[in-house]
Structures are given as C-alpha cells and as structure tokens.
Backbone as a ProteinNet text record, in pm:
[ID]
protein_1_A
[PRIMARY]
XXXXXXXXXXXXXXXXXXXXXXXXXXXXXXXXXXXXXXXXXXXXXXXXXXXXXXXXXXXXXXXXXXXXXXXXXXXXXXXXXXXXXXXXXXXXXXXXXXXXXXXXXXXXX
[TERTIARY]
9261	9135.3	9046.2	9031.4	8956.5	8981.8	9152.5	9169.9	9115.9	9137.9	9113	8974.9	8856.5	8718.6	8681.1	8750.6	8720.4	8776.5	8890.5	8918.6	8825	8734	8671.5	8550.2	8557.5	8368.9	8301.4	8349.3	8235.4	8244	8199.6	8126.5	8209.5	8297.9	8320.7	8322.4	8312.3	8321.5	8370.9	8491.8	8587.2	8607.5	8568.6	8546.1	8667.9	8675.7	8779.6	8657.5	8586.4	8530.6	8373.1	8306.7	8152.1	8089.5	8113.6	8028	8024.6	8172.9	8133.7	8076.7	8108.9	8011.7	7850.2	7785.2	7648.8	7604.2	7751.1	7703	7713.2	7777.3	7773.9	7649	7646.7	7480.9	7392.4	7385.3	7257.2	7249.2	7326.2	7332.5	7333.2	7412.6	7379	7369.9	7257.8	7269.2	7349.4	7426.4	7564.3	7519.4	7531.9	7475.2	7571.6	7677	7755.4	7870.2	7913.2	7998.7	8083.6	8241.5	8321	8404.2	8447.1	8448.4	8589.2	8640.5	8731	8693.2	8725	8637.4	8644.6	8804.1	8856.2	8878.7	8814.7	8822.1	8877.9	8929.9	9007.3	8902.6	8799.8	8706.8	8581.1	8669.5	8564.3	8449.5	8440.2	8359.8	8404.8	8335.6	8371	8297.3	8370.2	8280.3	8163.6	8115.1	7977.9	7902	7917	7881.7	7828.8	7903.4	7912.3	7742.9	7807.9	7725.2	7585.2	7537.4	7440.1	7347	7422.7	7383.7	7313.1	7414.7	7357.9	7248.2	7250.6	7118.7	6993.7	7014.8	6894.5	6796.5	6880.7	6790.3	6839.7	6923.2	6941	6939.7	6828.8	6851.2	6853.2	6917.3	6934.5	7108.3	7154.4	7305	7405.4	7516	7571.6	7684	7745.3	7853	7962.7	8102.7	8225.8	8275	8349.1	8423.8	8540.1	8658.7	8787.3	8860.8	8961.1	8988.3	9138.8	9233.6	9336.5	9303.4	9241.2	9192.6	9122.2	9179.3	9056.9	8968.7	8886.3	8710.5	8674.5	8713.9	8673.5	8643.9	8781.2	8740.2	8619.6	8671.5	8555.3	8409	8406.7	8240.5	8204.7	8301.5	8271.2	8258	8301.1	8293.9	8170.3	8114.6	7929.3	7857.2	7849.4	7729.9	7600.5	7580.4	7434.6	7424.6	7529.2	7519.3	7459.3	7375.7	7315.6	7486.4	7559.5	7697.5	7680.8	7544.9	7501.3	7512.1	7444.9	7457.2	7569.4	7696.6	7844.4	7949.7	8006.3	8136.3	8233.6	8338.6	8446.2	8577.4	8627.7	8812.6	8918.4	8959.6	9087.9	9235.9	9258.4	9389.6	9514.6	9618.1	9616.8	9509.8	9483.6	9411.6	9432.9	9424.9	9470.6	9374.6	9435.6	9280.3	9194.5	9249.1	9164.6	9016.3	9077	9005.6	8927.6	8941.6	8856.7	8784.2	8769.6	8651.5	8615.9	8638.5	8578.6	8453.8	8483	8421.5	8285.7	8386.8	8247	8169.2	8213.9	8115.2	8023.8	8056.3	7964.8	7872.1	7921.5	7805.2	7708.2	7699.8	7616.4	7546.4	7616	7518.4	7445.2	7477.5	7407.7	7236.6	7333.7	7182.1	7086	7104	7014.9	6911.9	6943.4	6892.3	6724.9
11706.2	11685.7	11808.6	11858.6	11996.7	12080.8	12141	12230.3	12235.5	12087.4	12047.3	12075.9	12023.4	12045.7	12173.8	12222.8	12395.3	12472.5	12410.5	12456.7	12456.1	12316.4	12303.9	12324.6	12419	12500.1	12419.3	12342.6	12279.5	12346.2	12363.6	12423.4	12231.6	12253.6	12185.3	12221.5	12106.3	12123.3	11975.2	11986.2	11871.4	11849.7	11748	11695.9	11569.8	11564.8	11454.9	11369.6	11400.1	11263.2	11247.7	11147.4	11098.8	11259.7	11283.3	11394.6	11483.9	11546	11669.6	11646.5	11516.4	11506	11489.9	11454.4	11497	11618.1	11656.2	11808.7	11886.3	11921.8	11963.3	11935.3	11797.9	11754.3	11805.7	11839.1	11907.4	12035.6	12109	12261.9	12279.1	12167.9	12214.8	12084.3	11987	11847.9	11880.9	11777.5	11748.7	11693.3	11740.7	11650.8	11526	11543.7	11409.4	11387.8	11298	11262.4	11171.2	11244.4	11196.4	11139.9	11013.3	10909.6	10826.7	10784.4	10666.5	10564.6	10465.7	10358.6	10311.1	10326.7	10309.6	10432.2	10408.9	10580.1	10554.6	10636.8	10656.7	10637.7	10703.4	10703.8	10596.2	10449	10307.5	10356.9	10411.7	10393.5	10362.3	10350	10299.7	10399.4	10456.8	10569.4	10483.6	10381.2	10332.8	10367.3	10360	10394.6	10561.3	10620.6	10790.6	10797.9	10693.6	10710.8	10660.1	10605.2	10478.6	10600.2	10694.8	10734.7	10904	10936.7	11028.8	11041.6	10915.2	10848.6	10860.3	10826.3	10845.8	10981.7	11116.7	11245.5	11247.9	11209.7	11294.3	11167.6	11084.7	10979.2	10961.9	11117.2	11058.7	11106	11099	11173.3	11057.7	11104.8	11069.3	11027.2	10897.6	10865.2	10822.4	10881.2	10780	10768	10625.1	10567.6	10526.8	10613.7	10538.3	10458.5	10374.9	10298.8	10220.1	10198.3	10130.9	9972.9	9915.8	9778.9	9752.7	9642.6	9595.7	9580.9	9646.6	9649	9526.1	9411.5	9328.3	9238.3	9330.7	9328.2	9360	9483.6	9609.8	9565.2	9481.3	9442.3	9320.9	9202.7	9116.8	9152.6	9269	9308.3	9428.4	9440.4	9492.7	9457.9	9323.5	9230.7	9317.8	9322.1	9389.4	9560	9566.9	9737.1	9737.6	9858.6	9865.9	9922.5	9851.6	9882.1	9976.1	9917.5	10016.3	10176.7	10224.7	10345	10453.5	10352.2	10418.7	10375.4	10504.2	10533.5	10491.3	10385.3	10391	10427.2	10481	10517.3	10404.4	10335.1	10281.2	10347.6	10368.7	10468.1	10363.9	10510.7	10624.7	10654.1	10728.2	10797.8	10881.5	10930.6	11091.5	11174.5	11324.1	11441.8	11411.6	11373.5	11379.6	11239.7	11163.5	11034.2	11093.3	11172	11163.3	11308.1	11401.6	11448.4	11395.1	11314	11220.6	11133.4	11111.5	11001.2	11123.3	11249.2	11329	11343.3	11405.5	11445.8	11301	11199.4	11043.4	11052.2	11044.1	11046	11170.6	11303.1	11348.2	11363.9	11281.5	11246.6	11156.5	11040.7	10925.7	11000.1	11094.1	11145.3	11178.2	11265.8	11314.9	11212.7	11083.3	11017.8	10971.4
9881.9	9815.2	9830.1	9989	9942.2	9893.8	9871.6	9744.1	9637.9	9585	9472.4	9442.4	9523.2	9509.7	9473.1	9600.3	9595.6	9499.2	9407.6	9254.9	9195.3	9190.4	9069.3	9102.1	9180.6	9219.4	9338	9355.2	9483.3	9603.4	9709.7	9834.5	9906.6	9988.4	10086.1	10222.9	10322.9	10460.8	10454.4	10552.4	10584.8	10744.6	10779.6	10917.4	10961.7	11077.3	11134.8	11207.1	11239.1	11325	11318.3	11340.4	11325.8	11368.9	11488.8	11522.1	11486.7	11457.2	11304	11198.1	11161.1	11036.7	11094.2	11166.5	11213.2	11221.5	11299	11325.2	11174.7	11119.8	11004.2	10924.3	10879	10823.7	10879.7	11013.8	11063.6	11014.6	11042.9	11028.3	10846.6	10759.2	10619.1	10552	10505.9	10499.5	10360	10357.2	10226	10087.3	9974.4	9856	9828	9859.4	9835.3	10003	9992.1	10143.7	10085.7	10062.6	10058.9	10151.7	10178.8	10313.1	10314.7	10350	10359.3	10469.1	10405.6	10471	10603.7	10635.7	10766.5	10835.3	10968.9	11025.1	11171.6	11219.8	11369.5	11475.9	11497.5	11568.6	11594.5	11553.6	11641.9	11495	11377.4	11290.9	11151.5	11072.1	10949	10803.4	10706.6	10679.3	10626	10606.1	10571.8	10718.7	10838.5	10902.1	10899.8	10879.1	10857.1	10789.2	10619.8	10489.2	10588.3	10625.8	10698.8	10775.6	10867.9	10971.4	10885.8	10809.6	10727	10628.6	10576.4	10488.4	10586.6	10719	10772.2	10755.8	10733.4	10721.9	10576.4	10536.5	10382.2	10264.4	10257.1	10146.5	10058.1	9968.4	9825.6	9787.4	9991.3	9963.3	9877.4	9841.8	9722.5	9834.8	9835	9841.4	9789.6	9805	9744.4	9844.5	9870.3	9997.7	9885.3	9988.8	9946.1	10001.6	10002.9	10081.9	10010.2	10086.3	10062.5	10014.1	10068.4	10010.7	9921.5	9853.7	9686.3	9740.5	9648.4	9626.1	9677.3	9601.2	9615.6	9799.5	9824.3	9988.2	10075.9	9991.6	10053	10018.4	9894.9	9871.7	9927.2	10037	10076.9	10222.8	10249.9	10394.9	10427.3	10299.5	10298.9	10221.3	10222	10157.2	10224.5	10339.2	10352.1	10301.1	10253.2	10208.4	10062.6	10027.6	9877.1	9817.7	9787.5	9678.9	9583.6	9513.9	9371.3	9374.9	9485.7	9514.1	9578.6	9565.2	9613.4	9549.9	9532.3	9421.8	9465.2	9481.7	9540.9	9440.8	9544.3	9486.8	9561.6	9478.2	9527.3	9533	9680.6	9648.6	9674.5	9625.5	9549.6	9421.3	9415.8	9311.4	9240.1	9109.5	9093.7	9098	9081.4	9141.6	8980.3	8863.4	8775	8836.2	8877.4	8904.5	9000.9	9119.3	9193.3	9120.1	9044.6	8998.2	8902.5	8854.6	8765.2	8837.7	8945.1	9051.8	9112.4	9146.1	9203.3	9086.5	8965.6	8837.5	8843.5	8838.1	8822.6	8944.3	9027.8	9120.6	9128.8	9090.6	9069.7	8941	8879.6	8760.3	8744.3	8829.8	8848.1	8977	9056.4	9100.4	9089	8946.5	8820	8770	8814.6	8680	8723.2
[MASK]
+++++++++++++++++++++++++++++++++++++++++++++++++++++++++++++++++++++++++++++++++++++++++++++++++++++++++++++

C-alpha cells in the first residue's frame, strides 16, 4: 500500500504500533490515517483514529478490516461511522485510491 500511495503522489509515513503513530502525529499531524481495524498491540485502529482526533479533528480516516462491515458497524455503535471510509479486504490498489481520493474529498466539503 505505501508504494502504491507514494506512486500516486502522496507523502506517507507507515508505522507498526500505537506509539509511532503518536509519535509521528506529533512531529507531522497526518491529513488522513490509514488503519486496520485489528491491531497487534492490545489496540484497535479506531482506537489509533479516537486518540488522533484528539489534536487533529478533521483527520480523515479509512479502517480496513477482514470482517463485514456490518460487523464492524455493530461493534462501534458509539463511533461517528459517517466520518470513516472502510475497505473490506482484499481490496484492489484501484479501490483503495479510490477510497483515499473520497475521503479527501469528502474533507473539502
């Protein structure tokens, strides 16, 4: 996926765990945070998205995730949904810049 980004002009930084991604947000806050939902490190990337929203709240999320949506939207009823892109994988690279182009267009608005 970051090849791919970094083909199509975007500026990435790719992290393995909660605290790089803090740390990173601190040093350059992110316009979008691409996430998967289930993470190694006792967090969940809504967690990631949650904790990052706190300094940067108009950051753009897509969470991907092996499980139907429909999962995924009964297991964050208290989450605002509206404001995050999800990818159900597999995916293809057209789908997921399709997904980044949407979400920063939806930021625009």
């Amino acid at each position: 996926m970051r090849l791919l980004l970094l083909s199509e002009g975007y500026t990435v930084t790719a992290v393995a765990t909660l605290d790089e991604a803090l740390s990173a947000a601190a040093e350059t806050p992110p316009d979008l945070l691409l996430v998967d939902w289930m993470l190694k490190d006792r967090c969940s990337g809504l967690d990631i998205a949650s904790r990052l929203r706190g300094s940067t709240p108009n950051l753009r999320v897509i969470l991907t995730t092996g499980y139907s949506l429909d999962k995924v939207r009964e297991n964050t009823a208290d989450i605002d949904c509206e404001s995050i892109d999800f990818l159900s994988k597999p995916f293809s690279p057209e789908l997921l810049i399709e997904t980044v182009m949407h979400a920063f267009e939806r930021g625009d608005d």
